[in-house]
N, C-alpha and C positions, 0 to 999 in steps of 0.2 A: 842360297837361291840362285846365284850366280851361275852355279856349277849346272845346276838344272838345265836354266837356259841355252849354254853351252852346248849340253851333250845333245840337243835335237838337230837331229840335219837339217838345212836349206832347204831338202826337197818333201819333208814331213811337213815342215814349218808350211810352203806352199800349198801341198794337197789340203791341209789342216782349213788356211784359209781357205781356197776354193770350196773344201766344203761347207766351211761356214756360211760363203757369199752363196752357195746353192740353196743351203739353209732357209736361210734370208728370205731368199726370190721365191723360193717356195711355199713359206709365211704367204711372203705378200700377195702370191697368186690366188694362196687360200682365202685369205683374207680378201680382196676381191668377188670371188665366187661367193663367197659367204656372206656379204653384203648385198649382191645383188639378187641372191636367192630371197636374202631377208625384206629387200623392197620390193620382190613379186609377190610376199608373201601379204606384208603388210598391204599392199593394194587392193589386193582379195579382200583379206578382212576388212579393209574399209568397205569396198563396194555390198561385201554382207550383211554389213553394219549397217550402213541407208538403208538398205533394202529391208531390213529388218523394221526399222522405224520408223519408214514410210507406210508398210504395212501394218505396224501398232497403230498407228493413226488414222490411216482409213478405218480398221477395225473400229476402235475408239468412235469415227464418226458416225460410220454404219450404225454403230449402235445405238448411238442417240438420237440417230434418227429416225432407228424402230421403234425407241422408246416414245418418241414424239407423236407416232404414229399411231401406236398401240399403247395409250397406258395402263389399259386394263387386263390386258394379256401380259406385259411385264411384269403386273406387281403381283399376279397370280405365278406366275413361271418363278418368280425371287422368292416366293412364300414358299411353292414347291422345292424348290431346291434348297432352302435353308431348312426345310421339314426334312429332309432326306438326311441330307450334311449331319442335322443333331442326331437323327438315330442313329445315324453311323458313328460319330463321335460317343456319345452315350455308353457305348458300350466298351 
């Protein structure tokens, strides 16, 4: 193993590490980019996220407040729609 070591020149040994330390810087530059790509990313998705469940829930209200409104035209509309759903299913 000795011998190994020996036989590499001073100026391999050098470029060897420079390239390594490029290596490196290069990683970590990626690695940077790639993290802050991933925090623009996740922000979106949060801000979709609310947005999303903000509008589940107004839906959600709306709704029971047309139910409150209309109870006779809901439970005819759910009648209908659950008659339709079986025949569909049904077959």
């Amino acid at each position: 193993m000795a011998n190994e070591n020996q036989a590499v020149s001073p100026e391999a040994r050098q470029k060897a590490e420079r390239g390594a330390t490029h290596a490196r810087k290069a990683a970590e530059d990626l690695g940077s980019a790639a993290g802050a790509m991933a925090n623009k990313y996740l922000g979106r998705a949060e801000e979709a996220w609310d947005d999303s469940v903000d509008r589940v829930r107004r839906f959600q209200d709306d709704s029971k407040q047309y139910i409150r409104e209309n109870p006779t035209k809901a439970v005819f509309t759910a009648l209908g729609v659950g008659l339709v759903l079986g025949f569909i299913f049904r077959r």
